[in-house]
VODODREN-151422 format. One record per residue: residue in three letters; y, z, x of N, C-alpha, C in turn. Coordinates in nm, 2 decimals, m for minus. Each point is the difference from the previous one (the first is absolute). Layout:
<rs>
ALA:Y:Z:X:Y:Z:X:Y:Z:X
...
</rs>
This chain:
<rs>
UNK:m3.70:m7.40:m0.79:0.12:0.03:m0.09:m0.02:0.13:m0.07
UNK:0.13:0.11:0.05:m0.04:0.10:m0.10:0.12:m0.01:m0.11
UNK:m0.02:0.14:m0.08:0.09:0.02:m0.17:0.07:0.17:0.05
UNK:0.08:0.01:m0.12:0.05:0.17:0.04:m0.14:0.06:m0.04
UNK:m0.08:m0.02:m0.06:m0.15:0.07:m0.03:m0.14:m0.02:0.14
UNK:0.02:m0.06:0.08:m0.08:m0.06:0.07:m0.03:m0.21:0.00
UNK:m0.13:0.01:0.07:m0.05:m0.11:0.02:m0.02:m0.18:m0.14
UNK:0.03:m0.04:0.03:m0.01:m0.13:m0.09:m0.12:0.05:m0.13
UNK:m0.08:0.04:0.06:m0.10:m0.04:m0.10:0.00:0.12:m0.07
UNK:0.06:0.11:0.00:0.08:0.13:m0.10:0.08:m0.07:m0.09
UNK:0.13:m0.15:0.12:0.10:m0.02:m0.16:m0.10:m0.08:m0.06
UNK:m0.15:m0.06:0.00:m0.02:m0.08:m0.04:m0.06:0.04:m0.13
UNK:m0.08:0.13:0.02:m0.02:0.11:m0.11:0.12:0.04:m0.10
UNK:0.10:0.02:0.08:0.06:0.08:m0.12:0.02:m0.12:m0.06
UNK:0.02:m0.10:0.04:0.08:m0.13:m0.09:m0.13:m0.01:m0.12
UNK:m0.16:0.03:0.04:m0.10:m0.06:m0.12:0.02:0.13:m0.07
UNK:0.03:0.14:0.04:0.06:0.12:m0.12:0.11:m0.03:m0.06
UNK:0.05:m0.07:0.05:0.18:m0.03:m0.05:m0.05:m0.05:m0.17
UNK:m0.05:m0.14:0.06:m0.07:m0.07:m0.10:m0.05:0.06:m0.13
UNK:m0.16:0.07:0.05:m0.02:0.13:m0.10:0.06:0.05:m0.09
UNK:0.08:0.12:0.11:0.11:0.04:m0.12:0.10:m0.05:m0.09
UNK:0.02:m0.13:0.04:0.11:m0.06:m0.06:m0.12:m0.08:m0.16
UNK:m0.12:m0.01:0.04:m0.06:m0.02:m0.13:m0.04:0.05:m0.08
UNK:m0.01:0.15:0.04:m0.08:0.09:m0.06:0.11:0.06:m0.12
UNK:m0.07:0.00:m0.11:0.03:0.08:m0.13:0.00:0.16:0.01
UNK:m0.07:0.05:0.03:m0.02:0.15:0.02:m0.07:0.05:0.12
UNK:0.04:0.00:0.10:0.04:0.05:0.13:m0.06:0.17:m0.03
UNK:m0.12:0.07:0.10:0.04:0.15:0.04:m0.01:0.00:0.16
UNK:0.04:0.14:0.01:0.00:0.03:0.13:m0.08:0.12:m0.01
UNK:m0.12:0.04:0.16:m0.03:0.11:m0.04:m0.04:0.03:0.17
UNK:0.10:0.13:0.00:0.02:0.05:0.11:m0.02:0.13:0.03
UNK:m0.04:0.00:0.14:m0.02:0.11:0.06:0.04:0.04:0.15
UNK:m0.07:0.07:0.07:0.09:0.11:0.08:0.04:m0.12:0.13
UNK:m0.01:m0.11:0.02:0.05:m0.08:0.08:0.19:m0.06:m0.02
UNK:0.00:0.00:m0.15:0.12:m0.02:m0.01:0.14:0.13:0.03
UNK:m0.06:0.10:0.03:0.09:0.13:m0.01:m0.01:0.02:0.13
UNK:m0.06:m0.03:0.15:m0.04:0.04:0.12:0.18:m0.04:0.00
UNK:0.06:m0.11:0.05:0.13:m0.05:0.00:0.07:0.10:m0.04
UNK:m0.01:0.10:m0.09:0.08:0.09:m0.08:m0.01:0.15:0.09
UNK:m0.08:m0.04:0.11:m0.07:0.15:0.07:m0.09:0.06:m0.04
UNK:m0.08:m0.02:m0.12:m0.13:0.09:m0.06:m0.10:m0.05:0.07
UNK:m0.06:0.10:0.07:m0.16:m0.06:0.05:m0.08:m0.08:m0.11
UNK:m0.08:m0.08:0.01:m0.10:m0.02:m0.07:m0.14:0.14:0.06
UNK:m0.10:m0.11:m0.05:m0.11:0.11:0.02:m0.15:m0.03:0.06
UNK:0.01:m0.15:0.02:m0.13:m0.04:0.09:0.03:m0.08:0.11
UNK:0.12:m0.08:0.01:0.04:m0.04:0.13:m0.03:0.03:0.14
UNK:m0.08:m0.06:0.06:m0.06:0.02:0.13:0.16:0.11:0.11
UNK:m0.05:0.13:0.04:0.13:0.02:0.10:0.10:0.13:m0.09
UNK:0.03:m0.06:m0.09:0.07:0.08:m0.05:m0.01:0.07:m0.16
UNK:m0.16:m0.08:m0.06:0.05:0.02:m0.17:m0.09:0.15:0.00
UNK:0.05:0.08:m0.09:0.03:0.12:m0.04:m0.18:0.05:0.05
UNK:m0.10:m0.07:m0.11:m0.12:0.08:0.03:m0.06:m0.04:0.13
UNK:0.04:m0.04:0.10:0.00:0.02:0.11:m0.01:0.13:0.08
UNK:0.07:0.12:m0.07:0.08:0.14:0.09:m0.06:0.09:m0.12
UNK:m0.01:m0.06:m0.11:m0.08:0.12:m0.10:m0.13:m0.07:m0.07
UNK:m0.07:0.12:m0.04:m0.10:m0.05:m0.06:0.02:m0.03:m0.19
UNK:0.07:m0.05:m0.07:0.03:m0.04:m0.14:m0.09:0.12:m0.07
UNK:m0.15:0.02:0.01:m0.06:0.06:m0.10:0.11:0.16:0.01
UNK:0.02:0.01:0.14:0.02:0.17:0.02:0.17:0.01:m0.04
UNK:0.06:m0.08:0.02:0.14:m0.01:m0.07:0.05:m0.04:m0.11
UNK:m0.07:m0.09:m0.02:0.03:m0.08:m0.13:m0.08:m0.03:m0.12
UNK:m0.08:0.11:m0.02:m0.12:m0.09:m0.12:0.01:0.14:m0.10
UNK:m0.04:m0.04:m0.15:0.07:0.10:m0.06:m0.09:0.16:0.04
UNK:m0.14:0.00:0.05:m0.08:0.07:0.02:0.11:0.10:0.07
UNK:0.05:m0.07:0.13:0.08:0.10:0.09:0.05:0.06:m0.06
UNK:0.08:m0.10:m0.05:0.16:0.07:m0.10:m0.05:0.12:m0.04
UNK:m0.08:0.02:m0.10:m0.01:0.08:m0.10:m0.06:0.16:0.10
UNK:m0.03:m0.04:0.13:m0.06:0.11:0.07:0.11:0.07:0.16
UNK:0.04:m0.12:0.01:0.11:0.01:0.12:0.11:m0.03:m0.04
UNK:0.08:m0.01:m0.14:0.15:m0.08:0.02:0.10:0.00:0.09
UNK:m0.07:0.12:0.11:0.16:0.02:0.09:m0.04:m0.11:0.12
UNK:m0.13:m0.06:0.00:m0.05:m0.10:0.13:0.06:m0.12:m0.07
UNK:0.00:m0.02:m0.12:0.07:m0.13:m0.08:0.10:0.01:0.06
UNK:0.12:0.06:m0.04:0.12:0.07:0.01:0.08:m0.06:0.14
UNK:m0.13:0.07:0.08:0.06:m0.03:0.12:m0.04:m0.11:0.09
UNK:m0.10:m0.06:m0.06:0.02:m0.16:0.07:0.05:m0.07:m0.10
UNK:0.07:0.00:m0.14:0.08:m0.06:m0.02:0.14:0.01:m0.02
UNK:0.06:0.10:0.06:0.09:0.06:0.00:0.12:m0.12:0.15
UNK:m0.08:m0.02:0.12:0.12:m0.13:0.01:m0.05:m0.14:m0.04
UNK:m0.10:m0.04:m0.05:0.03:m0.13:m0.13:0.06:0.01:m0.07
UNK:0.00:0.15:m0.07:0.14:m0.01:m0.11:0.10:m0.06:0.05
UNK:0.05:0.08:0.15:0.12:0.02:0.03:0.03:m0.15:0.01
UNK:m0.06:m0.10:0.07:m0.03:m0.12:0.02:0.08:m0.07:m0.14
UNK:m0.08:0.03:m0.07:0.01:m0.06:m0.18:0.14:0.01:m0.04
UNK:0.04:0.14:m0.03:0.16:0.01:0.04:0.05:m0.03:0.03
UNK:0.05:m0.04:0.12:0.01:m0.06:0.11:0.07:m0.15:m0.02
UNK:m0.15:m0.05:m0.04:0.03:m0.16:0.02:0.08:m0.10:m0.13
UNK:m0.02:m0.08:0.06:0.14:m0.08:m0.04:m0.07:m0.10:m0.05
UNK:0.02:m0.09:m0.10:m0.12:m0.18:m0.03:0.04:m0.06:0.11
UNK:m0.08:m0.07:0.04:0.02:m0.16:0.13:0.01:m0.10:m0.09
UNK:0.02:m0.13:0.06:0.04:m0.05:m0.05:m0.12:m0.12:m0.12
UNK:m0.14:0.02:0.04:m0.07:m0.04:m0.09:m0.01:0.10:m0.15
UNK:0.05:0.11:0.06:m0.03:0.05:m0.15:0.15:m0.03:m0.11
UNK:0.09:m0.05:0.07:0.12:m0.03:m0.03:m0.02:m0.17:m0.08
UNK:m0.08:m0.08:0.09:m0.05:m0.13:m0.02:m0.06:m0.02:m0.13
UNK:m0.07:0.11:m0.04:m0.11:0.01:m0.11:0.11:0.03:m0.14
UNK:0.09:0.11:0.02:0.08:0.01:m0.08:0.10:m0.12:m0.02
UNK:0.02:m0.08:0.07:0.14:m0.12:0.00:m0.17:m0.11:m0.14
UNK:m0.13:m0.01:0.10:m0.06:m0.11:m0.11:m0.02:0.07:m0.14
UNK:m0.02:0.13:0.00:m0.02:0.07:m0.16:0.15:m0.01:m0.06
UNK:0.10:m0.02:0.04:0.13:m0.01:m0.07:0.07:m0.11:m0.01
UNK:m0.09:m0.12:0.06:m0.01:m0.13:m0.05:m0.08:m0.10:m0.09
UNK:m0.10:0.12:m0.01:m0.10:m0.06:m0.12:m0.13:m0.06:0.05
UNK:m0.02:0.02:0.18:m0.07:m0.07:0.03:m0.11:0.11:0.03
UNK:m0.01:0.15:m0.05:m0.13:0.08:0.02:0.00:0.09:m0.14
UNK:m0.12:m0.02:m0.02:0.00:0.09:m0.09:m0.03:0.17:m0.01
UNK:m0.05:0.02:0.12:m0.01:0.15:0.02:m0.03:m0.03:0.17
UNK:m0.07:0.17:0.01:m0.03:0.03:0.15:m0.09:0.08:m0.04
UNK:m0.13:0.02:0.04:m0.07:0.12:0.01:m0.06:0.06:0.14
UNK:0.08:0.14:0.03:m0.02:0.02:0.12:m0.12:0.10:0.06
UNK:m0.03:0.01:0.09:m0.06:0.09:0.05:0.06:0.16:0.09
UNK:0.12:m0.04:0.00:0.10:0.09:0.08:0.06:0.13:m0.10
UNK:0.01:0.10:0.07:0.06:0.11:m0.09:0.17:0.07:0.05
UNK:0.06:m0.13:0.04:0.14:0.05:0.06:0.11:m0.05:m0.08
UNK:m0.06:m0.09:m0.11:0.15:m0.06:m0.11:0.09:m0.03:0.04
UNK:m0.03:m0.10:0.15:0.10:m0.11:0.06:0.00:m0.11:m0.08
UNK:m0.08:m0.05:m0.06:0.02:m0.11:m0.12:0.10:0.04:m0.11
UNK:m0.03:0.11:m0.06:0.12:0.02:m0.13:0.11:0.07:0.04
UNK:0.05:0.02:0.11:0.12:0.03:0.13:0.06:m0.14:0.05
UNK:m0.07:m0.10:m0.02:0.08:m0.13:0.05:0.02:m0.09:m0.10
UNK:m0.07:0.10:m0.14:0.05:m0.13:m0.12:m0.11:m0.04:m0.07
UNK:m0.10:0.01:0.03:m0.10:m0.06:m0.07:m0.04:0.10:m0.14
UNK:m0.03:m0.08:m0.10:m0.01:0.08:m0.13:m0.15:0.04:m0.06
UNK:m0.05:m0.12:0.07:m0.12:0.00:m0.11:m0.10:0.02:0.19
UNK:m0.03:0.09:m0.02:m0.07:0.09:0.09:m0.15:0.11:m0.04
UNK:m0.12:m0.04:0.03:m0.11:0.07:m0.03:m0.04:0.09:0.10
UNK:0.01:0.16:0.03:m0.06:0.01:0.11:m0.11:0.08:0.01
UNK:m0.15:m0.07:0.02:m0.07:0.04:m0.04:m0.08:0.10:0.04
UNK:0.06:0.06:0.13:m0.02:0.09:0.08:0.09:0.11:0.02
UNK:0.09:0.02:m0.13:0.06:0.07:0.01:0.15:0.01:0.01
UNK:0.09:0.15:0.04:0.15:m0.03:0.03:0.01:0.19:0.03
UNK:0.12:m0.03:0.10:0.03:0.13:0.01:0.14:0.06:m0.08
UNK:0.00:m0.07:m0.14:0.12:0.04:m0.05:m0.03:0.10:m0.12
UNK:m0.10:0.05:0.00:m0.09:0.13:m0.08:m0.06:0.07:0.06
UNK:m0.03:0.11:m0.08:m0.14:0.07:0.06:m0.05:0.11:m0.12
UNK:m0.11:m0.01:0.02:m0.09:0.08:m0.08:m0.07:0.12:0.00
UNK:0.00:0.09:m0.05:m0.06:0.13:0.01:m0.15:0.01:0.00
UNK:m0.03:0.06:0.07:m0.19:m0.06:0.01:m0.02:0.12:m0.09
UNK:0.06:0.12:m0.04:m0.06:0.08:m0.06:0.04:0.01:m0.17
UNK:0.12:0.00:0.02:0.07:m0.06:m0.18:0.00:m0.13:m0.05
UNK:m0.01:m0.09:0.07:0.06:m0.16:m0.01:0.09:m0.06:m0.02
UNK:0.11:0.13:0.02:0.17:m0.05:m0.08:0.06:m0.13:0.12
UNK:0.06:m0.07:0.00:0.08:m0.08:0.09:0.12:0.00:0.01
UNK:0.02:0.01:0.12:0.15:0.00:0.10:0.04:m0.06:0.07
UNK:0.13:m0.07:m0.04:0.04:m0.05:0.11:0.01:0.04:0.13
UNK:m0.03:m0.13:0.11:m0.04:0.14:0.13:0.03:m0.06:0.06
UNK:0.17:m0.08:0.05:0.10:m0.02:0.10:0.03:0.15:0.09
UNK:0.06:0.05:m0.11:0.01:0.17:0.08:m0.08:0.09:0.06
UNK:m0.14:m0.02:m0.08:m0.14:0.09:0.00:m0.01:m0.06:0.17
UNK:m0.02:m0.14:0.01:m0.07:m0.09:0.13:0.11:0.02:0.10
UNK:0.11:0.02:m0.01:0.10:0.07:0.09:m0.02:0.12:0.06
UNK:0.02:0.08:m0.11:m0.01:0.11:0.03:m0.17:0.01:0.06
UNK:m0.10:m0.05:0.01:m0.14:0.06:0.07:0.03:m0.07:0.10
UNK:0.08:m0.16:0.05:0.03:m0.04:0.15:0.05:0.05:0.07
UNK:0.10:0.08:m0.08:0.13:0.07:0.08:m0.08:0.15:0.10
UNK:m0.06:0.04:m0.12:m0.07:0.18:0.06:m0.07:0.02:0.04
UNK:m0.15:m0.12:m0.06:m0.11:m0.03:0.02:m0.11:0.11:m0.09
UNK:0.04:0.03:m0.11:m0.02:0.06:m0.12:m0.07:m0.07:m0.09
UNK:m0.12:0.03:m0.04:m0.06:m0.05:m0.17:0.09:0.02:m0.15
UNK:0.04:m0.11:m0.03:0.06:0.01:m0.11:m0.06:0.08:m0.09
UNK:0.01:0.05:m0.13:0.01:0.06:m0.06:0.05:0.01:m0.15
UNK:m0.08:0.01:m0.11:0.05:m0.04:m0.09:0.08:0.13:m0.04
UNK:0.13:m0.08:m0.13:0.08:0.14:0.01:m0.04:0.07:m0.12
UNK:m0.09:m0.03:m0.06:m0.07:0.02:m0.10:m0.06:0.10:0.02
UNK:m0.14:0.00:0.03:m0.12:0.08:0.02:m0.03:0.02:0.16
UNK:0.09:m0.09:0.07:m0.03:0.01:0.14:m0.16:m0.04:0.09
UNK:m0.01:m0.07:m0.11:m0.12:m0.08:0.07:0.07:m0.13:0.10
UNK:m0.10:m0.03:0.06:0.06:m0.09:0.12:0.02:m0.17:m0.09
UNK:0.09:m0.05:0.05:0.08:m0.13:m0.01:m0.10:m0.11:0.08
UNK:m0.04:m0.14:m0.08:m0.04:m0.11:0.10:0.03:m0.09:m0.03
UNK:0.09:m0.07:0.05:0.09:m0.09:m0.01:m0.11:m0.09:m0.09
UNK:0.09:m0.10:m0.07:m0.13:m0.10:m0.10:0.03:m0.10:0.09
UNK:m0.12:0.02:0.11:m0.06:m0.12:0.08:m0.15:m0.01:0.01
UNK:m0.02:m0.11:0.01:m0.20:m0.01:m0.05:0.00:0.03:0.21
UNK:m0.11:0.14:m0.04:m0.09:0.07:0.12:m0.10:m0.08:m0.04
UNK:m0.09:m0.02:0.15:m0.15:m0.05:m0.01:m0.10:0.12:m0.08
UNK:m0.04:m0.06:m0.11:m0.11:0.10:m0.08:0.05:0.00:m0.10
UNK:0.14:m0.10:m0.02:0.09:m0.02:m0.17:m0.04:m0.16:m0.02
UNK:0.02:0.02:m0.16:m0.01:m0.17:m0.01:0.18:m0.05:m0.02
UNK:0.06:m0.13:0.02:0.11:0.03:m0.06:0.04:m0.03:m0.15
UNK:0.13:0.00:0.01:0.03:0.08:m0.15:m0.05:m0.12:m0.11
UNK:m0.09:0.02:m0.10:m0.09:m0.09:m0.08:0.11:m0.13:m0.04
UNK:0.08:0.08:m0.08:0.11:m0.08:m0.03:0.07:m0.09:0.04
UNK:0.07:0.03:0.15:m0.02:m0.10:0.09:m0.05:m0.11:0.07
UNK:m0.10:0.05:m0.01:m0.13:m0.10:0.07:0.00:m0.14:m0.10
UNK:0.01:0.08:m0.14:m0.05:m0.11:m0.09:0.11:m0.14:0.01
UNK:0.13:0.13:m0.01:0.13:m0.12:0.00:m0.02:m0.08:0.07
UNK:m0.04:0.05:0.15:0.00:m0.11:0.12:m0.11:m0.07:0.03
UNK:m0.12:m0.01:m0.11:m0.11:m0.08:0.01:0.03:m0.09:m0.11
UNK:0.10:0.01:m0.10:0.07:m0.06:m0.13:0.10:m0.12:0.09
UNK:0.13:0.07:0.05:0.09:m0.09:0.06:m0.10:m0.10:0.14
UNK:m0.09:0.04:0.07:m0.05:m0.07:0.10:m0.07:m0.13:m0.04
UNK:m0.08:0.05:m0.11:m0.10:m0.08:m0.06:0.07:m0.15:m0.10
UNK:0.12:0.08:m0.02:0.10:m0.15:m0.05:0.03:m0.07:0.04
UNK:0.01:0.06:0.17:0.14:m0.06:0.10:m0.13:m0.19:0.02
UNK:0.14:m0.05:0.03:m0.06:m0.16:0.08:0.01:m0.02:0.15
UNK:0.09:0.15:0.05:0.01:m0.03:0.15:m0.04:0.16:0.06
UNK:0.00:0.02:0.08:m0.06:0.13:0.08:0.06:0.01:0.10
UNK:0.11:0.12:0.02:0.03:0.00:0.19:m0.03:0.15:0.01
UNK:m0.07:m0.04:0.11:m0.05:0.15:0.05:0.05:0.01:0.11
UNK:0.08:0.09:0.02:0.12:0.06:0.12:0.01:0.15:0.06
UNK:m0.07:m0.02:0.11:m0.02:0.13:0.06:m0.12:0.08:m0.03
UNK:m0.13:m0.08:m0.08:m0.08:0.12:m0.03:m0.11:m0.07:0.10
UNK:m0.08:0.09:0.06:m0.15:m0.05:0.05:m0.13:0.00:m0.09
UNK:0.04:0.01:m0.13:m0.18:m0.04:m0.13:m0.04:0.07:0.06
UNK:m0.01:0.12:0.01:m0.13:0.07:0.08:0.00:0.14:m0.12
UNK:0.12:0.01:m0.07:m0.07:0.14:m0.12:0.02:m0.06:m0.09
UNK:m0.10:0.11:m0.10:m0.06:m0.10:m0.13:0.10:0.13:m0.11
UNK:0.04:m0.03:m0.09:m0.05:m0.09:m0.05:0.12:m0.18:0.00
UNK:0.13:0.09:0.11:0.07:m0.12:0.02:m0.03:m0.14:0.06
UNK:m0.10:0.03:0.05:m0.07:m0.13:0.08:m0.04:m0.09:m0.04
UNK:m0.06:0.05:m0.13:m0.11:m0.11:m0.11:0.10:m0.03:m0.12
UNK:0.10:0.06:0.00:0.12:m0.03:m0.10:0.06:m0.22:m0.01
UNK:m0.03:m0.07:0.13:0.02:m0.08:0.00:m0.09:m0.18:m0.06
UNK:m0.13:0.09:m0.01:m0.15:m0.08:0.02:0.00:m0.05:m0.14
UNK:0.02:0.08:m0.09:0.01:m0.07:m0.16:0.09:m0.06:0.02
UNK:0.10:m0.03:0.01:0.10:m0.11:m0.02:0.00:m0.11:0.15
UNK:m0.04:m0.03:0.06:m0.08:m0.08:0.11:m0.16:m0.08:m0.07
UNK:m0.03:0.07:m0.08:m0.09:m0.05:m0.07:0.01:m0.09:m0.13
UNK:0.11:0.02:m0.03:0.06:m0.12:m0.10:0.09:m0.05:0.00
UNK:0.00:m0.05:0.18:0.10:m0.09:0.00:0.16:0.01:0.06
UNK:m0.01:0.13:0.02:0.15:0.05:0.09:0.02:m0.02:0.13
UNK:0.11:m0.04:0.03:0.00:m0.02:0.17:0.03:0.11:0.04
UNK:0.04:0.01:0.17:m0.01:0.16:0.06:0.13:m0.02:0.16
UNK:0.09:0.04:0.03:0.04:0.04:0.08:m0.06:0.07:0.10
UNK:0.01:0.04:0.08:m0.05:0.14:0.08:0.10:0.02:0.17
UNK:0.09:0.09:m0.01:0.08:0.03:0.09:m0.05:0.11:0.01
UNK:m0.06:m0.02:0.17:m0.04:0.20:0.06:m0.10:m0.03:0.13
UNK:0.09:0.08:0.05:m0.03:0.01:0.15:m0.17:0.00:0.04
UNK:m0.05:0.05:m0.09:m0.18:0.00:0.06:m0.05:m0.08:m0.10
UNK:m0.13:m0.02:0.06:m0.10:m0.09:m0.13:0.03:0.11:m0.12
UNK:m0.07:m0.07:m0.12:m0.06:0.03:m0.12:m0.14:m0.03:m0.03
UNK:m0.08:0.03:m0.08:m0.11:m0.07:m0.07:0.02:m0.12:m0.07
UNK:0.12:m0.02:m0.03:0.05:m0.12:m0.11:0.10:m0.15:0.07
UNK:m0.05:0.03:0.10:0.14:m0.08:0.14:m0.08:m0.12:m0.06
UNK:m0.10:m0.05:0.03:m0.06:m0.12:m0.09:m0.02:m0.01:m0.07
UNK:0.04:0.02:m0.10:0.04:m0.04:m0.13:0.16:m0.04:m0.06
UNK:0.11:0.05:0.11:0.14:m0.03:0.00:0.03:m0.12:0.04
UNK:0.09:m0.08:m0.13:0.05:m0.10:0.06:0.10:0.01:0.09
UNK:0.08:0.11:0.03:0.06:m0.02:0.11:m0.02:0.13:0.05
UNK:m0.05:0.00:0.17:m0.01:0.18:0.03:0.12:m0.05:0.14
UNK:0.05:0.13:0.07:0.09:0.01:0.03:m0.04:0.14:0.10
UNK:m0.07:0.00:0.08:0.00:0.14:0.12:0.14:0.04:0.05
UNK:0.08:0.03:m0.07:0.16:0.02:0.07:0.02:0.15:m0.06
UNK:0.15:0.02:0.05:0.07:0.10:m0.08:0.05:m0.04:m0.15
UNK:m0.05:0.11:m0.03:0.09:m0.05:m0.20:0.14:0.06:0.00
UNK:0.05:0.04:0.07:0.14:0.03:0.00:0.08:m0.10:0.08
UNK:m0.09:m0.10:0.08:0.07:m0.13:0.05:m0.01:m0.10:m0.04
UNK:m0.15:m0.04:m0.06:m0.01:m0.08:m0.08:0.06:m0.08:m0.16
UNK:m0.07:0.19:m0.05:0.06:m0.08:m0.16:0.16:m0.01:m0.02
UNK:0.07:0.08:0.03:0.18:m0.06:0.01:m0.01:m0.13:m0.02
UNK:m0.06:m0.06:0.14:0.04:m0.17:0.03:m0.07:m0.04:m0.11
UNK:m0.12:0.01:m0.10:m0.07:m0.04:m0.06:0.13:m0.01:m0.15
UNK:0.02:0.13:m0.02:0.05:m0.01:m0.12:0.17:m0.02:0.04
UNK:0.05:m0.03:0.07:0.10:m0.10:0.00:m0.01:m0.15:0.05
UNK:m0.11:0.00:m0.02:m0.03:m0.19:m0.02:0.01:m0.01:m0.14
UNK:m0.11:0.10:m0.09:m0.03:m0.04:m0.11:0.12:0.02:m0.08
UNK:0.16:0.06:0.03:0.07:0.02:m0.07:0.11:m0.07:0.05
UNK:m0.02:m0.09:0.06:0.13:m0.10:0.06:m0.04:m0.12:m0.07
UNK:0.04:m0.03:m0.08:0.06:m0.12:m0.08:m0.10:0.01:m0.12
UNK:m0.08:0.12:0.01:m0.15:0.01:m0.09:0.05:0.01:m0.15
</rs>
């Protein structure tokens, strides 16, 4: 017997998530680059296709580079921008917004830096790795918005530029060799550490310090979802795990929990 999600024993899961969520007081969600692939953004360790596959991260992406090559940044991130742009929320990130505007999440803390979450509605959004809707002067520190700045370097293939002093522009996204932003971290080790339920959607636990974000509050007592296509470290420990797509899955999940809920 199958479901529109797959096999029996998928509806049998989402029915013990259904459950879950329908008991849970304070609900988070904390997501990463699995939930945005549906949206067209690569992720970045997926066997075949994810990003450090074809580049090496230290030489493009770590702030070391930055500050010595920004134009090799530039230009391997120059079509992920375009990508980011681009894309559109799916329908889990749509899903997340419908349970935060029913009272049934209390936040999201993401790992993603494309702001498909606060594009489909969701309010209360941590993203702890960043966003590409600023950028910062590595030589003055002033900040700019940098919709136009990150256009205009996809479009030419040009280092932004501050209009200041003309030092170079870097988007405020956490490079490998940054920690992320203190403030953030704290909020989302604050809201996590409250929550009574856990859904982890699209991320693989494999970077820190988002990985270990879930272990304090599993430790006193919180239950855990886990929707995502590869293992995690924490698959046994989830009351309900779920190797599927989270853009097929959770829909059906959170219109159970909101039909007659």
């Amino acid at each position: 017997m199958t479901s529109a999600v797959g096999p029996a024993h998928v509806t049998d899961d989402i029915g013990r998530a259904v459950i879950l969520l329908r008991a849970s007081r304070r609900a988070v969600a904390l997501t990463g680059a699995g939930i945005s692939t549906p949206s067209g953004i690569p992720d970045f360790r997926s066997t075949g296709s994810g990003l450090w596959e074809r580049y090496d991260p230290m030489a493009v992406a770590s702030m070391t580079a930055f500050r010595y090559h920004p134009e090799a940044f530039y230009e391997w991130v120059s079509p992920l921008a375009r990508r980011i742009l681009e894309a559109k929320p799916n329908a889990a990130h749509l899903a997340l917004a419908r349970l935060e505007a029913e009272g049934r999440l209390a936040g999201i803390i993401t790992q993603n830096i494309d702001d498909l979450h606060r594009r489909a509605g969701s309010s209360h959004v941590l993203e702890i790795h960043g966003h590409l809707r600023q950028a910062t002067c590595v030589s003055c520190f002033r900040v700019f918005p940098s919709q136009d700045l990150i256009e205009s370097a996809v479009a030419v293939g040009l280092v932004p530029r501050c209009p200041v002093c003309d030092g170079v522009l870097k988007p405020n996204v956490v490079l490998f060799g940054e920690q992320p932003p203190l403030d953030v971290l704290r909020q989302a080790q604050t809201l996590i550490g409250t929550s009574d339920l856990i859904l982890v959607l699209g991320s693989s636990l494999e970077v820190t310090p988002a990985a270990l974000l879930p272990v304090p509050a599993l430790n006193a007592g919180a239950r855990m979802i886990i929707i995502n296509r590869e293992p995690t470290y924490l698959d046994e420990r989830a009351d309900v795990l779920l190797h599927q797509d989270v853009a097929e899955v959770l829909p059906c999940l959170v219109d159970e929990v909101l039909r007659n809920g």
